[in-house]
Each structure stands twice: as C-alpha cells, then as structure tokens.
N, C-alpha and C positions, 0 to 999 in steps of 0.2 A: 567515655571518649577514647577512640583508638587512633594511635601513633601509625599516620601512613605516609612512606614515601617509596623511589625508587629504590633505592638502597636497602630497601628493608625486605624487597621481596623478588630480586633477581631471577628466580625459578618461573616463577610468574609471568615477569616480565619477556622472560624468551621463550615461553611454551605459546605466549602470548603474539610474540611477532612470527613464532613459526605456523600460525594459523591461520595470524592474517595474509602473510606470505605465499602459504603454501598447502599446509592441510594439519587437523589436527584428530584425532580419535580419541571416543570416552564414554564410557560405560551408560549408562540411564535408569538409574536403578530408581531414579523418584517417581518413573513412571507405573501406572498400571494397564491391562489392557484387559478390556472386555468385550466379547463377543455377542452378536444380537442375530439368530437364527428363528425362520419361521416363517408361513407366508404374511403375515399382518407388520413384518416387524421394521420394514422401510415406511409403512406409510403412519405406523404409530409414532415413529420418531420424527416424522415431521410434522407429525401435531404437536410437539412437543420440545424439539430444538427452533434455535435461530436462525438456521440456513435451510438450504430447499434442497432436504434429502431427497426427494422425488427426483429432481435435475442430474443427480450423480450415475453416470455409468457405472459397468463395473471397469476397475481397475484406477478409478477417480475418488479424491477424499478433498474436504474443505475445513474451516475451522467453524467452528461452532458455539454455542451457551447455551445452556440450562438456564432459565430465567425463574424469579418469582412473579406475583402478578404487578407487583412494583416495579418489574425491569430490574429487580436488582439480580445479581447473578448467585448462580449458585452453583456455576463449573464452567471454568473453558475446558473446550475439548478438539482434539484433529478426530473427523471421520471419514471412515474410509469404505469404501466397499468393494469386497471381492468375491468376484463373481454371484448371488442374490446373500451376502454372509455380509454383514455390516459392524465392524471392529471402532472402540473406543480407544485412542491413546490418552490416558488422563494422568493429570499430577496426582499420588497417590494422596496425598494432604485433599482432597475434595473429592477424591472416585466415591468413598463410600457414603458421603451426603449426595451428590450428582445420582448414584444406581437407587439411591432412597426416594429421593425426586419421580424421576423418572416412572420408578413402580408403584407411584402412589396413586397415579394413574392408570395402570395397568388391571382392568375387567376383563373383561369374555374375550379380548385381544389373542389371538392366537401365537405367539412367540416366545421364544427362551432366552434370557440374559446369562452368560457366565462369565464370571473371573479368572481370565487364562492368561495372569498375570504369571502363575508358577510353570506357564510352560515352555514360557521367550525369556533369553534373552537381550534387553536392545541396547544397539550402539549406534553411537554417533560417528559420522565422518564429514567435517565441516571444514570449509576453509575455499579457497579459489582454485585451487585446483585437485577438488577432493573427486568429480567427476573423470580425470585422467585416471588418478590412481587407482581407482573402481576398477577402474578397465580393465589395467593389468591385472587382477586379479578375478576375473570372471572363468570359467571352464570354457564357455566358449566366446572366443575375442568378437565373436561378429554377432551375439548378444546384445541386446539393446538395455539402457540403463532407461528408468522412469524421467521421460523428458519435460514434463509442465511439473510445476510447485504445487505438489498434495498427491501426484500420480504415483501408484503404486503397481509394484510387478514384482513373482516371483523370478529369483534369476538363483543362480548356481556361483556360490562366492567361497574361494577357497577350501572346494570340496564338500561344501553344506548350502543345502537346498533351503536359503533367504527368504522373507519377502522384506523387499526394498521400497523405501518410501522417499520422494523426492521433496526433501522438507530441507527449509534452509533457518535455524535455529540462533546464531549468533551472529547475520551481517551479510554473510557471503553466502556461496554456495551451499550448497549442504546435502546430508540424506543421513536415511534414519533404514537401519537392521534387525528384523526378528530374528534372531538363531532360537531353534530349539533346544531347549533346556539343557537334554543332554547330549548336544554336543558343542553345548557354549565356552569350557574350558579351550578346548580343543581348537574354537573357531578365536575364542580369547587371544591366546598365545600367538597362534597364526597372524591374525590382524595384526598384532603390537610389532611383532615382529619385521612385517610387509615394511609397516606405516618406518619405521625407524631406518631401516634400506633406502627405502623412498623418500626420506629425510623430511618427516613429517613428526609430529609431537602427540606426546598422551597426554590429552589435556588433563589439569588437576583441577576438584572440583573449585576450587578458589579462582581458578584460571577460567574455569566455566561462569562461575558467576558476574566475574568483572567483563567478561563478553557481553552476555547476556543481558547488562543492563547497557553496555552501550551499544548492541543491537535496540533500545526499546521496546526490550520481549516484558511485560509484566509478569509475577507469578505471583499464584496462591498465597494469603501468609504475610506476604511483604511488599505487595504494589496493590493487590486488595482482597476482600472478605466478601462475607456473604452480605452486608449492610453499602455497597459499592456497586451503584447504578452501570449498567454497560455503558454507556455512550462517555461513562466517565473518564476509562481508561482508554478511551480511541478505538478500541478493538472491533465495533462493531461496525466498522470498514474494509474487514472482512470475514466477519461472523452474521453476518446480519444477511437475510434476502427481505427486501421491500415490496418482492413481487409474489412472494407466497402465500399461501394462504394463513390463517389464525396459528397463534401458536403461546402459550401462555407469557405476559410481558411486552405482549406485541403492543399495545395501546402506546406503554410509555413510549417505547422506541420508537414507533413513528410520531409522537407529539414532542419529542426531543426532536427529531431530526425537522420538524417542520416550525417548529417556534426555536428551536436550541434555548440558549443563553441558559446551560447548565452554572450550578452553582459555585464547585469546583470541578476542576478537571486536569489530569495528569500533564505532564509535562517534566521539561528536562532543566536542570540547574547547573551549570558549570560554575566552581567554584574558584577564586583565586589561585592562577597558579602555584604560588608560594605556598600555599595552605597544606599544613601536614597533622592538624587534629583533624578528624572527621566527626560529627554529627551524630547522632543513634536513629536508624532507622525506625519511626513512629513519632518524632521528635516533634511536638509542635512549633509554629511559624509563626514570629511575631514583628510588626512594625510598630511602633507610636503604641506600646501594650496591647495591641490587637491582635488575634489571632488570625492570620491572613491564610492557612493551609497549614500542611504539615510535611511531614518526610516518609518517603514510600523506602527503597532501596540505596543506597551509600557504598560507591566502593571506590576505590581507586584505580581508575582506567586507564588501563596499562600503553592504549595506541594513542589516549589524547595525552598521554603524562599529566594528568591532575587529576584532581577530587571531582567525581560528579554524584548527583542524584536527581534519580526521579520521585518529583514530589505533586501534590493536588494541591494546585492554586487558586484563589480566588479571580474572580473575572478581571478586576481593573490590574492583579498581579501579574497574569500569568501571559504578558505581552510580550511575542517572542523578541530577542535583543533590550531587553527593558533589564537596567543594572537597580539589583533589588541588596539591598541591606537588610539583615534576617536575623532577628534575634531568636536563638535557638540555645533551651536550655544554659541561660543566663551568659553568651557569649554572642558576638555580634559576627555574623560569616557575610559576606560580599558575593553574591553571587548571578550570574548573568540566565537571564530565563532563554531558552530554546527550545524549538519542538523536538516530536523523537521523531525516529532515532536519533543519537549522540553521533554513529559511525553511517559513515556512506561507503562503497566498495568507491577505491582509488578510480582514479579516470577522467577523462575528458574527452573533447572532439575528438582527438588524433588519434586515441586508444580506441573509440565506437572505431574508426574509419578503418584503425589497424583488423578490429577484431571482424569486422566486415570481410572485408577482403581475404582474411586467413579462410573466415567460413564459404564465400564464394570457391574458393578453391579447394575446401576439403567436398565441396558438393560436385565440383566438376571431375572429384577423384574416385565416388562415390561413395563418400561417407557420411552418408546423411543424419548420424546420429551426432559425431562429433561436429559438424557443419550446425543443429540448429544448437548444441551446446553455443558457441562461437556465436552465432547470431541474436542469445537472447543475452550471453554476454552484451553483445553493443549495444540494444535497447536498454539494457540497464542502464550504460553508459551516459547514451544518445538517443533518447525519447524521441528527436525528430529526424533522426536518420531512415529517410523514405524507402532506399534501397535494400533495406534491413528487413522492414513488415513485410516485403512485398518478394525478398527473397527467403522469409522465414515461412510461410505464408502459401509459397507452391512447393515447397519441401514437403511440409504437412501434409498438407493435400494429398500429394505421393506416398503419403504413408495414413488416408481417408482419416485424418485428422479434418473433418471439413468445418467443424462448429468454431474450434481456434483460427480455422487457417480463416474463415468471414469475419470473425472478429478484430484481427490483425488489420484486413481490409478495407473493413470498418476503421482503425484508427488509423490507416492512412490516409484514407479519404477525410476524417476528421482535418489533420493536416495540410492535406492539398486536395480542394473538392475536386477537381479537374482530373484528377490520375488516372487516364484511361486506362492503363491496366489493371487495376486497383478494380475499375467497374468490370472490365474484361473479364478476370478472373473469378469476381463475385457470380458472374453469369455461370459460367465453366462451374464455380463448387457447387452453385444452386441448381445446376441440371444434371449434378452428380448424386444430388439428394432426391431428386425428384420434383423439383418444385420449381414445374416449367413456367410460373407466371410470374417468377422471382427471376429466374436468368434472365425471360425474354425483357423484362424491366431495366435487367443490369447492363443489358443488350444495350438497351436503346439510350442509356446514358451515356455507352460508352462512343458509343455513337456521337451524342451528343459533343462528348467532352475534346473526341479528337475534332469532331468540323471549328468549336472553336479554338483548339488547339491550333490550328489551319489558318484560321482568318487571324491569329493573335501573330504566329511566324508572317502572313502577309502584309499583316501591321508595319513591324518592324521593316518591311523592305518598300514601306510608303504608297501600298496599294489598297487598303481599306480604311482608310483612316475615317471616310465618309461614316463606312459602314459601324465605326467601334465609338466613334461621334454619337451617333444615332440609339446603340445600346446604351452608351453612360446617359443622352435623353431620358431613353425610357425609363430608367433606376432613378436618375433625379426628378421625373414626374411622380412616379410608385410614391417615393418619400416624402412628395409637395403634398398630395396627397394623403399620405399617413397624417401629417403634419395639421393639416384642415380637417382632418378629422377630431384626432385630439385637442385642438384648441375649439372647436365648436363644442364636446363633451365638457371642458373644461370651464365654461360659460356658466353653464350647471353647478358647477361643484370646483370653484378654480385651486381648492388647495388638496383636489382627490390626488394622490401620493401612485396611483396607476398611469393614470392622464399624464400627470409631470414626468412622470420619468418615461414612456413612451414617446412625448415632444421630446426632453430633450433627449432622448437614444437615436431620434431622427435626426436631429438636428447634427449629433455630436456626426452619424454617420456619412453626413453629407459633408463634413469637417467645418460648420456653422460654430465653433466652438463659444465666442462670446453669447449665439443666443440660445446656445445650450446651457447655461449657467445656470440663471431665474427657476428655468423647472427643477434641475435636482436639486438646488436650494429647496425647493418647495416641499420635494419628494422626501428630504430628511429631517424638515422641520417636520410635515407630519410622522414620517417611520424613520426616527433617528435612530433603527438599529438594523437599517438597509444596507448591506454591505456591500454589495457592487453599487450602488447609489455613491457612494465614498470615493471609490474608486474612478468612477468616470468625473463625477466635479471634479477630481483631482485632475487627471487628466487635461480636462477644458480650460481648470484656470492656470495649467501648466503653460496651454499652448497657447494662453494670450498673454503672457511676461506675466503672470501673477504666482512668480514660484514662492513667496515664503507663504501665501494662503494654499497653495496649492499642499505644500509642507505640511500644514498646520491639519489639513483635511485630509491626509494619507494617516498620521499619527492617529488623529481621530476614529476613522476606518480600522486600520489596525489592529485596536483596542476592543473594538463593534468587531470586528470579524474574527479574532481571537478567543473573546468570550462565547459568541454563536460557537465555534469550531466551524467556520466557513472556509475551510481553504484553499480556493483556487481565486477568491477575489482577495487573501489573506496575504499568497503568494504574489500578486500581480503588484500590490498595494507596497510590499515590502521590496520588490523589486525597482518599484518606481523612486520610492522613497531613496532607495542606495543610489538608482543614477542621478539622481538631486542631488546629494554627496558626494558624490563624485565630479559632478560640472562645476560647482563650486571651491573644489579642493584644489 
C-alpha cells in the first residue's frame, strides 16, 4: 500500500496543471516503431488487424489490435500510412509478441517488416494549447500542422525535418514527433528549451502516468494482457471497423457487439476524497467475500485531487454513479463507479460559442489552419453547435478535405434534418467527387428542405396553417397505420417483443403515452435486456405522473445498458434519471 496525497507530490502536481492549462512535452521512449514496406503489405494487414487499412489514405493513421481467434488482444497499436510505407507506434512491452503475430502469418505475401525503433526519436507535445506552440516553431509559419486525430505530415520543427502525428494521448490536444536519431539531442535540448519560454512543462513520467489514467488511455501490463478480450477494455470504439472484411477475432467482436452483456468490463472508480492509502494495482475486488472485479491502474489524479482507478467490473457492479464498498486486500475502500474517461477538457456552451466565433474570424482573415483548430475546439465542447459543422465543414472542402467535410454534414443533418445548407453543400462536395447522382439527390433535398423551410416561416405569420394541419394528418395516418399493423401481427404472437415495442414506439411518437406502456412492458418481460425498451417506458410512465415507477425503470435500464456497454440509451437513461432528481430536489 502507498502513502498518497497532495502534499507529497507538488512536482507532479504543477507539471500537472501546467498541461492541462497550457502544454506540456515528454520523451516516448516506451514506444517502438515498425515499418511495413512492399506491394502486398497494406492489404496483408488488414487481413490481419482490426481497422480497415484499405480506408487509410496516405498521410492518415487510426488505432488498431492484433487479435487472437478469441478476440483476446495481443497488441493495441496507432497505424499510420505514408505515402504507400505503413509505420506501427507500439508500446515496446507488446511490439515483439504483436511483430510475432502478425508474421506467423506471413507466406508468399510479398512485403518487409523492420524495427526502426533505433532510428527516431519521439516526443510528446500535449496539452490545449500544444497546437499554438507548434506553430511558433515550424520553419515556415504558413506550414500546416496535421489537422484530424491520427493525421500525419512531414513538417520542419526547429531546424529538423519531423514527421508529426496529430494524436491526443492524455485528454487534450496533443501530437506526437519522430526526430531522427541523430539529431534528437540536438532537437531534445531545443524543444525543452522553447516549451519553458513558452511556459509550458516537461512532463515527468509519474506526471505522465497520472494523466494518462485520467485520460482513460489503458496500457499494456497494467489495464490488460494478452488473456483480455477487446471489447473489454472499450477500445474497440475505435479500433474496430464493422464494415471490413475477415480479419482474425473478427467472430468474437461482432458477437460481442451484437448480444454484448460482457463479463467484466473496464471502467473508472473514484475514490473518497479523504483517502490517502491506495490500493496495488492487480488487487482483487471484493463484496459479501465475492470477488466482484479487480484493479487495473491506481494513481492519484492530480486535476480531480483524489485517488482514482480503472478497474474490470462485474455487470451488476459496474453501474455508472453506483457507490460500491470494496474490500481490497483485507481493507474496505468506498468508492463511486464512472465511465472513462476520468477528465473532460474544461468547457461549456459559452466557451463552444466563444471558440466559434474566434474561428469564424480567423477564416475571414484567412487562416484556415488555425480557424479549423478553433472550430473542432467547439465541437469538442458543443456537439450541437450547428454553425460549427457547417462552418468546419466548407473550410475543408477548401482544402479537398471532402470525405470529413460529408461527414461533418452528415452529423449536421443528423441534428437538424431540415439544414438546407448542410444538403446544399453535400450536393457542392458530391459533385466535386464526381458523383453526380449523389449531388443531384442532395440537390433536390435541399430543395426540399428550403420549400418547407418557406411554408414553416408562413406558418408563423398565419398563412398556411391549413396546409401544416394537413401534413401533421398525413404523419398521424402513416402511424394509425403502423399501428394496425402491428396490433394485427400481434394477434399471432401477442408477447413478440418486435410487434410490442414497434406499437408502442408508434404510439409513444404520436405522444399516446398511457397506451404506450402495456407494449414495452411486454417488449421487456420478454427481452429484459432491451435497453432503449428501458428507456422509452421510462419516459411514458414519466409523462403520465408515474415518476417513482418511471425511477424505478431508468435504474433498471441503467444496470441492462451498462452491463450491454449500450451507450447512447445508457446516456439518455442516466440523463433522465438526474432531471428526476432534480424536479424533486
């Protein structure tokens, strides 16, 4: 057991808020890198990893696993490709089982793996505004830095020819440095130097580590092994492609991902504030003499001031906000369950709208690099700040970014289906690509979206009212209809758990909420581990005065969507639950 508190580790402690503040730099020596040259050598590896190397342009990398046929892992990895040359960053603790993997596979494949780990140096430059400071030291100021998370570019840093990778490693911003070998002294001294001017910090590796777990970064060793399922540690949220082809371990992951209810599964422990013995990482976890999980990584997080750990919970434990009592190595610790990450970068509305508007006007000055810095700033922020995708979005565009900038489009329109520009521009990037049956489509939506745009403004000024009468008809026949459909199916088979929850999702949509109840009752007596099922009875018997059952069936949910790893009915469930708490308080 180790003695932690603030007081015992002041060094820490302000290397620690000058990172999150501001920026901090640090060597990477646990890392390895390996190169994979040859023509067979992209489409070998994605026989063989978990992401869809095929997808990757050059100057683009993603994260990755080596799986066994169990799905258990046997390497995370970032991959990157430059120019047809495709580079491994690996924790040095798993490279040489991961390059073992990998070539055990490797027949009549025409390609070469090396270890050109002795030829780089890399460093870290992390923190919120590790992207300014970059700047300043480029050769040439009007140099672009690597602008999406995994993008990688050669650029010219303090007189040595770089490649920079846009990785954000403990919370915040970030990017990652190869210097060549020799002249890493050289580029050493220079960095530490800069960053200190710049009143930025050399992070120490103790300072790294207690990041790093409250980033929710897992590592090698100490969050998991090679007997440690992917889906267990979260990560295959984005190491995983669903739409690729075979790739060994592929069976489990998607039989995980389509039944889930994993065994355990990583998650985050906040521990009493007061609490200054910590735990030993591997520790197992006990209630009532049962072993309920164990302990992955322990440190003392220096931005929440307390004890955290990320440990592997048991399904009924691992319910986020659920205050768990833990007997760990014959002492009893108090500790509150959360998901990861621990840290979120500071912010809220007013900070999206600030960082908005900085970027509109760094784009009207024409600095389009630092403009989408700024802008993916606010999205961090402000998920639903419209003006944000859509001004990030023709930026890109301008610089034939068009796959991000549709994408962006896409989750505007997710947002507001109506966004005629949103559809305007999808037209405009899709006939930039050539793919005139996709404009003309985006055309004629947007078409669409501004005539009701038109009739929705004539509404309000009490000139169509007939006509907007007549639309909500038609939506409420559509649904009378859904409606008599499924209750005739239902005749058949009245406790089919499809039929029930389709009436009542009709019902609940037409806001019928009383005769929405009976079916998702239905739908979770037979699949009581339906998690949006949870979610919307919650809901309906919210909205007929029945809040302590309505309570009673969010907690429920919860627990069911929890154990799944369902989070976006997880999220909604726990959201609703707090404004219950709230109208009560």
């Amino acid at each position: 057991m180790t003695f932690l508190s603030a007081a015992c580790m002041p060094d820490v402690l302000a290397e620690a808020e000058l990172t999150r503040l501001r920026f901090g730099v640090s060597p990477l020596p646990q890392f390895a890198l390996y190169q994979f040259t040859g023509p067979d050598a992209i489409r070998f590896l994605n026989n063989r990893l978990s992401n869809d190397v095929l997808a990757l342009k050059p100057g683009q990398g993603h994260r990755n696993a080596v799986l066994d046929r169990q799905g258990k892992i046997q390497c995370i990895l970032d991959l990157y490709r430059m120019d047809d040359v495709l580079w491994m960053m690996i924790d040095q603790a798993e490279a040489e089982n991961a390059v073992a993997q990998i070539e055990k596979f490797h027949i009549l494949e025409n390609f070469q793996c090396q270890d050109q780990s002795n030829a780089y140096d890399l460093w870290a430059i992390q923190g919120p505004e590790s992207a300014a400071f970059l700047k300043t030291l480029l050769a040439d100021p009007g140099a672009s830095l690597p602008l999406r998370p995994y993008d990688c570019l050669p650029v010219e840093l303090l007189g040595v020819s770089v490649r920079m990778i846009r990785r954000a490693m403990l919370g915040d911003d970030g990017f990652v440095c190869w210097v060549p070998r020799e002249q890493g002294d050289a580029f050493k001294a220079n960095l530490i130097s800069a960053s200190q001017k710049a009143h930025g910090t050399l992070i120490s590796t103790a300072c790294w580590e207690a990041l790093r777990v409250e980033a929710g970064q897992p590592r090698f060793g100490q969050d998991y092994d090679f007997d440690t399922l992917l889906p267990e540690t979260g990560l295959e949220r984005e190491a995983v492609s669903y739409s690729k082809g075979c790739y060994l371990g592929q069976e489990t992951i998607a039989r995980v991902k389509t039944y889930g209810m994993l065994q355990q599964a990583l998650v985050g422990l906040l521990f009493s504030p007061d609490l200054t013995t910590a735990p030993a990482s591997g520790a197992a976890c006990r209630m009532d003499e049962k072993v309920v999980g164990r302990l992955a990584s322990v440190v003392y997080a220096p931005t929440l001031k307390r004890l955290i750990a990320m440990a592997y919970l048991g399904k009924k434990e691992r319910i986020p906000g659920k205050s768990l009592s833990l007997e760990i190595d014959g002492q009893t610790y108090n500790a509150e369950v959360c998901l990861l990450p621990f840290y979120h970068p500071p912010g809220g509305e007013s900070d999206g709208q600030t960082l908005l508007n900085q970027g509109l006007t760094l784009f009207s000055e024409g600095q389009d690099e630092a403009a989408i810095d700024k802008l993916r700033q606010a999205l961090a922020l402000q998920p639903d700040l419209l003006a944000a995708y859509e001004a990030l979005g023709v930026i890109l565009s301008r610089h034939e970014e068009y796959d991000e900038a549709i994408a962006l489009m896409n989750q505007l329109l997710a947002l507001d289906p109506d966004h005629v520009l949103a559809h305007t521009n999808l037209s405009i990037f899709y006939m930039k690509l050539g793919d005139k049956e996709k404009a003309e489509e985006e055309k004629a939506k947007a078409t669409s979206a501004a005539f009701r745009a038109a009739m929705r403004e004539k509404a309000k000024a009490g000139d169509l009212t007939v006509d907007l009468e007549a639309e909500r008809q038609k939506k409420e026949l559509a649904l009378r209809e859904r409606i008599a459909m499924f209750q005739e199916a239902l005749k058949f088979n009245p406790e089919d758990p499809l039929g029930n929850f389709g009436l009542g999702s009709a019902h609940l949509e037409l806001q019928e909420y009383a005769q929405a109840i009976e079916p998702f009752q239905k739908t979770l007596k037979s699949q009581p581990k339906h998690s949006v099922g949870y979610a919307s009875l919650a809901k309906c018997l919210d909205a007929t005065g029945q809040t302590e059952q309505a309570r009673t069936i969010l907690e429920q949910g919860i627990e069911v969507a929890a154990a799944k790893g369902d989070l976006m009915p997880l999220k909604t469930m726990q959201a609703h639950l707090q404004a219950l708490s709230n109208r009560t308080e």
